[in-house]
N, CA, C and O atoms as a GROMACS GRO file, in nm:
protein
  424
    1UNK      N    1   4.916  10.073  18.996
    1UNK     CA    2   4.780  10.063  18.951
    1UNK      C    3   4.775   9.978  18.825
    1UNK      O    4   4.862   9.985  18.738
    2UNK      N    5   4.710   9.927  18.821
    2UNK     CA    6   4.639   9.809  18.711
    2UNK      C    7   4.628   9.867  18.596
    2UNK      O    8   4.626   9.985  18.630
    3UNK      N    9   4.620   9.866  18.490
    3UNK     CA   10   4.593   9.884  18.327
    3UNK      C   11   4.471   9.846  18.332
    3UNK      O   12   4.449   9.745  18.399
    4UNK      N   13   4.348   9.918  18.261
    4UNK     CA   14   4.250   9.833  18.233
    4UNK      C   15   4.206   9.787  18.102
    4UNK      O   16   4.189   9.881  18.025
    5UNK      N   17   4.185   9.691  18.061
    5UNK     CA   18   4.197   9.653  17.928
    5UNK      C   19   4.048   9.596  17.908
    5UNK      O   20   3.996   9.525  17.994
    6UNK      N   21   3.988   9.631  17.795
    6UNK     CA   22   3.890   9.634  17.720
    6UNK      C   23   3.862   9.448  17.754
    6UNK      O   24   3.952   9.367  17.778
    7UNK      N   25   3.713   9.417  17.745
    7UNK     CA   26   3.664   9.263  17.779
    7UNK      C   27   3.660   9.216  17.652
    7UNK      O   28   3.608   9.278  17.560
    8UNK      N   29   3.726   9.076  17.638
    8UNK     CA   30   3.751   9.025  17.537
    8UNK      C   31   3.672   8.923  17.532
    8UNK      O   32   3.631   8.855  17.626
    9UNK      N   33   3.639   8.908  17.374
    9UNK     CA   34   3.511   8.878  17.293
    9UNK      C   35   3.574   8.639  17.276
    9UNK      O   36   3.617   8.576  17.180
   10UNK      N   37   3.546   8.602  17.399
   10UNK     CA   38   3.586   8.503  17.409
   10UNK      C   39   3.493   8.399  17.328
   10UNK      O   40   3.547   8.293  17.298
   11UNK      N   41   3.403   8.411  17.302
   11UNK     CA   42   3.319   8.366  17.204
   11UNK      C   43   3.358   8.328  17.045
   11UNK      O   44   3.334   8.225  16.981
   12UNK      N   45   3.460   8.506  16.988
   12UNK     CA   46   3.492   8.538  16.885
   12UNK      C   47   3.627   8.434  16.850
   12UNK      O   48   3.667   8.373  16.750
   13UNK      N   49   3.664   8.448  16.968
   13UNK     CA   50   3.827   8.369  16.978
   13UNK      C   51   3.773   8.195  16.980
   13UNK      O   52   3.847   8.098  16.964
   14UNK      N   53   3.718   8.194  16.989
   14UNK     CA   54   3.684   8.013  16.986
   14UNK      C   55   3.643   7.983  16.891
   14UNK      O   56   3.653   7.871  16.842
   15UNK      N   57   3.578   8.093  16.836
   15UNK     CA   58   3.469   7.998  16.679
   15UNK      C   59   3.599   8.056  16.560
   15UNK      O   60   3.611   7.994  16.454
   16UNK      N   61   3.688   8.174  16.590
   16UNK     CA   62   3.829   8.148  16.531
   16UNK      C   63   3.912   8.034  16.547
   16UNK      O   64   4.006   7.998  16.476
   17UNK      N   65   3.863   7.980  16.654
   17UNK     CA   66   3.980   7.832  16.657
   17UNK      C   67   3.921   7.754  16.620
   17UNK      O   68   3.988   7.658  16.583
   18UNK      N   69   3.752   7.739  16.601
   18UNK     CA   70   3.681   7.597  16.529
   18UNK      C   71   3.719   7.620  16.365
   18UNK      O   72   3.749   7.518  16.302
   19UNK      N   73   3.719   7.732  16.305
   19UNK     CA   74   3.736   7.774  16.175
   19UNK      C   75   3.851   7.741  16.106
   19UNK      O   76   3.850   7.700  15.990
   20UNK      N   77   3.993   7.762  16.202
   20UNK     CA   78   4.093   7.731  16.170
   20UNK      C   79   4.088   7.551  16.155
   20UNK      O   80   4.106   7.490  16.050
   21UNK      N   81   4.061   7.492  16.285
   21UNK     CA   82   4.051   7.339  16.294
   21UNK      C   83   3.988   7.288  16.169
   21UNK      O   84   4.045   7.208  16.096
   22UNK      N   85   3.826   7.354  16.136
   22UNK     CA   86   3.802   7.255  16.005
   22UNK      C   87   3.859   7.288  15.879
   22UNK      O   88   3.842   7.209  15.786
   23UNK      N   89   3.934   7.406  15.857
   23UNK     CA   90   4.046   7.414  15.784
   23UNK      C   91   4.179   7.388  15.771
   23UNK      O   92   4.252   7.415  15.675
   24UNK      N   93   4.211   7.323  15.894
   24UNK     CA   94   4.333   7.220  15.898
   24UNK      C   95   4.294   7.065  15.843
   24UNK      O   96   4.382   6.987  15.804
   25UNK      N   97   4.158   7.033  15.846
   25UNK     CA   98   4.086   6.853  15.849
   25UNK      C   99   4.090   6.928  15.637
   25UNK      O  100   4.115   6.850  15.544
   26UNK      N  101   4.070   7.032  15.621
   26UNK     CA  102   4.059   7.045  15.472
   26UNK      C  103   4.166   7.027  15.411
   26UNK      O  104   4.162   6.951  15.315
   27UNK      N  105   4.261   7.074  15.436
   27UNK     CA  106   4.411   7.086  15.377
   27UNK      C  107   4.423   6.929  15.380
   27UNK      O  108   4.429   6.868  15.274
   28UNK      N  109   4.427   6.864  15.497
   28UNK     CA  110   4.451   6.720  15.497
   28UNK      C  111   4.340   6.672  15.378
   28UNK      O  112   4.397   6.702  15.273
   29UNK      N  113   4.265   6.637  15.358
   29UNK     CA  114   4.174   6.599  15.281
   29UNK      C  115   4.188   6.650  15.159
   29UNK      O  116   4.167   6.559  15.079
   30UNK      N  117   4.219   6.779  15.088
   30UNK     CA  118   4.229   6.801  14.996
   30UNK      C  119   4.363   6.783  14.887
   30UNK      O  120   4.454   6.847  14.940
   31UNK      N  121   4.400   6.739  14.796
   31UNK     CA  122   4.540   6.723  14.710
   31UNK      C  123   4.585   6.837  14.749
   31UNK      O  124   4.512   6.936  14.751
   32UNK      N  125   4.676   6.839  14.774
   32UNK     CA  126   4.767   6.908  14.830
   32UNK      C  127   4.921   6.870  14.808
   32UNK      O  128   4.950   6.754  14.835
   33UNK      N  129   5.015   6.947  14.767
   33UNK     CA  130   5.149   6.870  14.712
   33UNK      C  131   5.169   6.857  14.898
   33UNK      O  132   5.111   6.940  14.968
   34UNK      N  133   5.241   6.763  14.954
   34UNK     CA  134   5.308   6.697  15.087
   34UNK      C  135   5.386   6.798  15.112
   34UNK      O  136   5.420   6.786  15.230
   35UNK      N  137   5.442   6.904  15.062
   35UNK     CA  138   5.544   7.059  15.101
   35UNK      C  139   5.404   7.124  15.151
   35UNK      O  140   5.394   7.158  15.269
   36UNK      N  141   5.308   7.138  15.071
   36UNK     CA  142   5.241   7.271  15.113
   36UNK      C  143   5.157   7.223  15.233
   36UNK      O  144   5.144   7.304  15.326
   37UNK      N  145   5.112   7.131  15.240
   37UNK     CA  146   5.008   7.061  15.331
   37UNK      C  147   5.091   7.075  15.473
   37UNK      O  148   5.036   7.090  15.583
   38UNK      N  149   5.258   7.064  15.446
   38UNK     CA  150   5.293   7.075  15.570
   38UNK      C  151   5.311   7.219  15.616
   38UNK      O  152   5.317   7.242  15.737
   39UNK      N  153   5.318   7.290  15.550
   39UNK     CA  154   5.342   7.458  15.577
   39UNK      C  155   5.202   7.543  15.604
   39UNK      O  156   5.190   7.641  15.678
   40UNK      N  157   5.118   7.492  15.540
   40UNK     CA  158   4.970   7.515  15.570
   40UNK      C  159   4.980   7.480  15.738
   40UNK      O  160   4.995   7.552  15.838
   41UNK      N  161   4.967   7.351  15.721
   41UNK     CA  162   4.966   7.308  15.870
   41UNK      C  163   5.016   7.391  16.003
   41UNK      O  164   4.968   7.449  16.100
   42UNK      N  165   5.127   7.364  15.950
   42UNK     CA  166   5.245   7.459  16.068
   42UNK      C  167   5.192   7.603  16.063
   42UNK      O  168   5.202   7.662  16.171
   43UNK      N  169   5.145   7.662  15.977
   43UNK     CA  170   5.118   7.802  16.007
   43UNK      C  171   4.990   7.836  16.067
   43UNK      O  172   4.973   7.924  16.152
   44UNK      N  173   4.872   7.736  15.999
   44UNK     CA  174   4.739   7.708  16.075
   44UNK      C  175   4.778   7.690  16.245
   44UNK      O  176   4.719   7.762  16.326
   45UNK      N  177   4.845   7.624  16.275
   45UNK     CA  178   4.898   7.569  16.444
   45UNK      C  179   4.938   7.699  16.530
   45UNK      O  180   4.887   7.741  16.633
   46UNK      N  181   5.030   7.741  16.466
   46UNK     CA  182   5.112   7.868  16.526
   46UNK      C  183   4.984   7.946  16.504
   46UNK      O  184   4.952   7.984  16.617
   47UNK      N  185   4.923   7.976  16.447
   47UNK     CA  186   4.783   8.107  16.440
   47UNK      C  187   4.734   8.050  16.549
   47UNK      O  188   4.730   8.132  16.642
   48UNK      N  189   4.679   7.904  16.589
   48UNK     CA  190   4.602   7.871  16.693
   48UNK      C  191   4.640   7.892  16.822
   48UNK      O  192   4.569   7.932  16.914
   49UNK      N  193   4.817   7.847  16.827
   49UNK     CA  194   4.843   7.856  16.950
   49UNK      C  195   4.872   7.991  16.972
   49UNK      O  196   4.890   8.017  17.091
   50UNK      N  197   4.883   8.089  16.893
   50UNK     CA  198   4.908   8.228  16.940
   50UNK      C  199   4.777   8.288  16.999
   50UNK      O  200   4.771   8.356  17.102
   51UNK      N  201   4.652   8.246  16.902
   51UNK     CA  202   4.512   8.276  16.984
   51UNK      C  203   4.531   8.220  17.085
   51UNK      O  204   4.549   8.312  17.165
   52UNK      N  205   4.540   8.129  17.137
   52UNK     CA  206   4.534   8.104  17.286
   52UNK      C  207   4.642   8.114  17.367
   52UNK      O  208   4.653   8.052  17.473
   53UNK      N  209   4.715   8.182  17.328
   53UNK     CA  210   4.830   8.216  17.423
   53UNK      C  211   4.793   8.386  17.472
   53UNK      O  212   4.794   8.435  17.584
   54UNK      N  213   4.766   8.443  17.352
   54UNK     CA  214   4.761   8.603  17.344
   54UNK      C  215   4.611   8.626  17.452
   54UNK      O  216   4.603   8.711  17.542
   55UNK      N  217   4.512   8.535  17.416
   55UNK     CA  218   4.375   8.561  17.462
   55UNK      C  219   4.339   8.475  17.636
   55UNK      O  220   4.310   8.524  17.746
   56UNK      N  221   4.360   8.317  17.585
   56UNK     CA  222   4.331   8.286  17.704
   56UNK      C  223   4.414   8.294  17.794
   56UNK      O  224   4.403   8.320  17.914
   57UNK      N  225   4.539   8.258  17.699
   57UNK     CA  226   4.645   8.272  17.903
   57UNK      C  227   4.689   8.422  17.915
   57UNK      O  228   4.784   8.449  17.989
   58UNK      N  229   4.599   8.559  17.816
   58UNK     CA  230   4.642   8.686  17.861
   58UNK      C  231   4.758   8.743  17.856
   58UNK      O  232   4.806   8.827  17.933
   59UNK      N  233   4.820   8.679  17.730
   59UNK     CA  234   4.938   8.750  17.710
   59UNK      C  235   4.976   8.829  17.645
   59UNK      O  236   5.092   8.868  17.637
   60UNK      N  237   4.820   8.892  17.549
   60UNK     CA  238   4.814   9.052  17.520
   60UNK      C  239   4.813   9.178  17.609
   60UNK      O  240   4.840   9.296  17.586
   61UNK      N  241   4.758   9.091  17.751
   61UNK     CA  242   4.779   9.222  17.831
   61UNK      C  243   4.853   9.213  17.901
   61UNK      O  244   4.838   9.280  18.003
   62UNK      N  245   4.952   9.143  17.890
   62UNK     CA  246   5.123   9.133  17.960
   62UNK      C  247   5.245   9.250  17.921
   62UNK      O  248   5.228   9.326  17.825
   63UNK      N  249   5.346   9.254  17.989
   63UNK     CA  250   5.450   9.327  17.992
   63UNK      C  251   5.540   9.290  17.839
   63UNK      O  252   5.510   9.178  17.798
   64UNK      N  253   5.612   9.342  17.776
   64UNK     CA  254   5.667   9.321  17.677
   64UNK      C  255   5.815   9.230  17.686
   64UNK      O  256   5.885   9.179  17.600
   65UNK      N  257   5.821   9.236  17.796
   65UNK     CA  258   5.936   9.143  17.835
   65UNK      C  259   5.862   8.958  17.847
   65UNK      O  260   5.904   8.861  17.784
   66UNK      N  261   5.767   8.959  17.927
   66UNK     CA  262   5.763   8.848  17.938
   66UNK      C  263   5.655   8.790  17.771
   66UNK      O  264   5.596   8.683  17.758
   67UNK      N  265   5.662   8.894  17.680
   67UNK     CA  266   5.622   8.852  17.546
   67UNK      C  267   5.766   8.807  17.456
   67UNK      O  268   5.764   8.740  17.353
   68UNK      N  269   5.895   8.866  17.527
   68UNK     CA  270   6.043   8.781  17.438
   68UNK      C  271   6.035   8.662  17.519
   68UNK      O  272   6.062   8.561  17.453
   69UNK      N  273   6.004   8.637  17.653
   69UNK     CA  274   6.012   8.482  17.713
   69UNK      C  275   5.983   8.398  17.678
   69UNK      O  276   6.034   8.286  17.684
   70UNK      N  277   5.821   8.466  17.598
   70UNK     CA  278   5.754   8.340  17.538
   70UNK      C  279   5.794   8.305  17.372
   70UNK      O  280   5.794   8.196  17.316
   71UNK      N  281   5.822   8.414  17.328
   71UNK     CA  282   5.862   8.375  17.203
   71UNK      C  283   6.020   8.336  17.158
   71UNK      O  284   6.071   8.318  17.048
   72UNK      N  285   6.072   8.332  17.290
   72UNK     CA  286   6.233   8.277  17.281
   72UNK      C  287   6.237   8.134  17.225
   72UNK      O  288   6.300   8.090  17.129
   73UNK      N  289   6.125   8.051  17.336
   73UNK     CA  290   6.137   7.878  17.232
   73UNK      C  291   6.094   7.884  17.125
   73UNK      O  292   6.142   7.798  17.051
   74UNK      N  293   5.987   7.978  17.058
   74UNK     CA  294   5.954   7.904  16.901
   74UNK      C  295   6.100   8.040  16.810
   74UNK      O  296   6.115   8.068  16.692
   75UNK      N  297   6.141   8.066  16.879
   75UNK     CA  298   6.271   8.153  16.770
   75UNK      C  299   6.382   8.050  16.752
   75UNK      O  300   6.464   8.034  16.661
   76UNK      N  301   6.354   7.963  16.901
   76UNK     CA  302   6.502   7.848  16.878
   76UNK      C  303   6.481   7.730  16.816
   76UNK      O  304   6.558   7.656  16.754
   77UNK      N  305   6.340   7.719  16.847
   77UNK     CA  306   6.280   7.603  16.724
   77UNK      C  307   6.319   7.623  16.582
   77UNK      O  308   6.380   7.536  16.520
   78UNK      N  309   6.283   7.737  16.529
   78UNK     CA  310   6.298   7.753  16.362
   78UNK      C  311   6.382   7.768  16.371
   78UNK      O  312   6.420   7.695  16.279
   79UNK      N  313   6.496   7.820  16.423
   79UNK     CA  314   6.675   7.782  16.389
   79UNK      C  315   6.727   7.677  16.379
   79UNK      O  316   6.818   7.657  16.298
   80UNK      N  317   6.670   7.566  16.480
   80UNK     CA  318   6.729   7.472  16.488
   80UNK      C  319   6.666   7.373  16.350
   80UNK      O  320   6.737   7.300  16.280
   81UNK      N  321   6.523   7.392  16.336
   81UNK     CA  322   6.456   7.357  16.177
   81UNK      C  323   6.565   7.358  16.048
   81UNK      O  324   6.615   7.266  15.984
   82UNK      N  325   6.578   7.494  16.040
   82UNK     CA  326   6.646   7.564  15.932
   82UNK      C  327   6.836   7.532  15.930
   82UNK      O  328   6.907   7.550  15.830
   83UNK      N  329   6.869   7.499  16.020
   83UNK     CA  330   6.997   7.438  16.079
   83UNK      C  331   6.997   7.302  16.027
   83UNK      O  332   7.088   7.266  15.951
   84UNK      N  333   6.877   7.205  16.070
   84UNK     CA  334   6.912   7.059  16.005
   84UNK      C  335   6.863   7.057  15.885
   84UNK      O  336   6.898   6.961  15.816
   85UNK      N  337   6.768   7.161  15.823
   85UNK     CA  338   6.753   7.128  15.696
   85UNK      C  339   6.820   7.050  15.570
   85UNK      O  340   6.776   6.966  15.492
   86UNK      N  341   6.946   7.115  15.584
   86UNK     CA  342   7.018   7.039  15.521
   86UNK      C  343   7.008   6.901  15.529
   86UNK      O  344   6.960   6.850  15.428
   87UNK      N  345   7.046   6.804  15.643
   87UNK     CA  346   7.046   6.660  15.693
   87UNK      C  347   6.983   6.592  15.624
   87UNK      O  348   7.026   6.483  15.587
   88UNK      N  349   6.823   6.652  15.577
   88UNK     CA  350   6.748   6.609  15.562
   88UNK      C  351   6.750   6.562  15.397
   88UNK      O  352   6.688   6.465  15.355
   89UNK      N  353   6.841   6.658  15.310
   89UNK     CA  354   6.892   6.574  15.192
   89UNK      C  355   6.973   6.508  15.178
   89UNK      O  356   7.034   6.542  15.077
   90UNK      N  357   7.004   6.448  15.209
   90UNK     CA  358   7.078   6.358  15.267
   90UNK      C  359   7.009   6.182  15.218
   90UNK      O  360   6.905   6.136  15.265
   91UNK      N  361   7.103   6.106  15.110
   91UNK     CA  362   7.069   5.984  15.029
   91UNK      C  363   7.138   5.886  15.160
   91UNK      O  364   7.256   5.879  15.194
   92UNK      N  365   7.030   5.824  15.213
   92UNK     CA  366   7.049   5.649  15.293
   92UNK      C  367   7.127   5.579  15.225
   92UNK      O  368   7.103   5.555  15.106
   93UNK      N  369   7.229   5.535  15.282
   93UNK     CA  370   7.283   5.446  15.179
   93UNK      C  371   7.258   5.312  15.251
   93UNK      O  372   7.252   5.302  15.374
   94UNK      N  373   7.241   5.176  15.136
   94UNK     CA  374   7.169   5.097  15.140
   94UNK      C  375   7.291   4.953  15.135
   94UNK      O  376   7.325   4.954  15.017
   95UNK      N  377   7.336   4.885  15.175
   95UNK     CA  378   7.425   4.786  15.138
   95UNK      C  379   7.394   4.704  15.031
   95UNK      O  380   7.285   4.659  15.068
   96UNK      N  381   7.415   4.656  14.928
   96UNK     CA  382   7.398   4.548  14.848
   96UNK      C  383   7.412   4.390  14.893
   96UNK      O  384   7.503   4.338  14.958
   97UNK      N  385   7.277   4.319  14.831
   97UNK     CA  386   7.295   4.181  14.872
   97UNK      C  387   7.409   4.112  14.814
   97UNK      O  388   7.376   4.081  14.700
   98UNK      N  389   7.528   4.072  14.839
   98UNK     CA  390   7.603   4.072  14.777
   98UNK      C  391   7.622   3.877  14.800
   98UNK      O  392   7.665   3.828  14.904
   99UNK      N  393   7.583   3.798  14.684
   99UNK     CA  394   7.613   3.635  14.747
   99UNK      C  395   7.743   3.593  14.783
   99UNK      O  396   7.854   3.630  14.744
  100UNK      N  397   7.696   3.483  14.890
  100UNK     CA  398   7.801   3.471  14.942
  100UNK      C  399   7.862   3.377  14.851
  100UNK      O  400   7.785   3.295  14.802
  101UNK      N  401   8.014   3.369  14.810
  101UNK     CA  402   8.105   3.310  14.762
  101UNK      C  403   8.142   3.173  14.825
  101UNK      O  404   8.205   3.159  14.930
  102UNK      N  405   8.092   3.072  14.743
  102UNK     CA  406   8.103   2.969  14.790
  102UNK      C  407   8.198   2.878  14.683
  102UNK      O  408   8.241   2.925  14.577
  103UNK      N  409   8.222   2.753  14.724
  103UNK     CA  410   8.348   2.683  14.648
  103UNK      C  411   8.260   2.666  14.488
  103UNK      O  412   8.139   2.646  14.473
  104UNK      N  413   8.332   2.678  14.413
  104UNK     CA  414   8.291   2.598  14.305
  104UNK      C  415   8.351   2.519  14.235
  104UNK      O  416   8.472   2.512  14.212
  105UNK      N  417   8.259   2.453  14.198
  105UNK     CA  418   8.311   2.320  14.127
  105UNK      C  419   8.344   2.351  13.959
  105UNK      O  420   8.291   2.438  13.890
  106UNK      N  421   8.432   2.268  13.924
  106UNK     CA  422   8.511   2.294  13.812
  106UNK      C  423   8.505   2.183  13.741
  106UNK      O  424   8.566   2.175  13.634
   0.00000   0.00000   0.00000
């Protein structure tokens, strides 16, 4: 037998995702140090895509197993983030123009 689960307020869940959106166009627009603007971001995204994962594709009223399925890729994402972090300090090194050595006259 079926679970029956309460009708969800799909209205509520959309004008939550317009709210979030013109508060993602703000962060961009507003001074913002380039660290926070990106962490804002990323966390604004993940709120969005969890509303529409949890609501429209119904994966609040899913089994708890197929809720580790879905959250297995973004667990291997931030490892693998937090894994190259390092890389990412990391100084380019640049060759020097170095002239070319030609005869000289004496």
């Amino acid at each position: 037998m079926a679970e029956h689960h309460r009708e969800v307020n799909y209205y509520g869940i959309w004008m939550w995702l317009a709210i979030l959106t013109v508060l993602e166009i703000l962060v961009v627009v507003l001074p913002f140090g380039q660290l926070a603007t990106g962490i804002l971001l990323v966390a604004m995204a993940l709120t969005k895509a969890a509303l529409v994962a949890l609501y429209f594709m119904h994966l609040k009223f899913e089994t708890r197993t197929l809720g580790v399925i879905v959250l297995t890729p973004l667990i291997i994402c931030v490892f693998l983030v937090f894994m190259l972090l390092p890389d990412l300090g990391g100084v380019a090194h640049k060759t020097a123009n170095v002239p070319k050595q030609g005869k000289t006259s004496h």
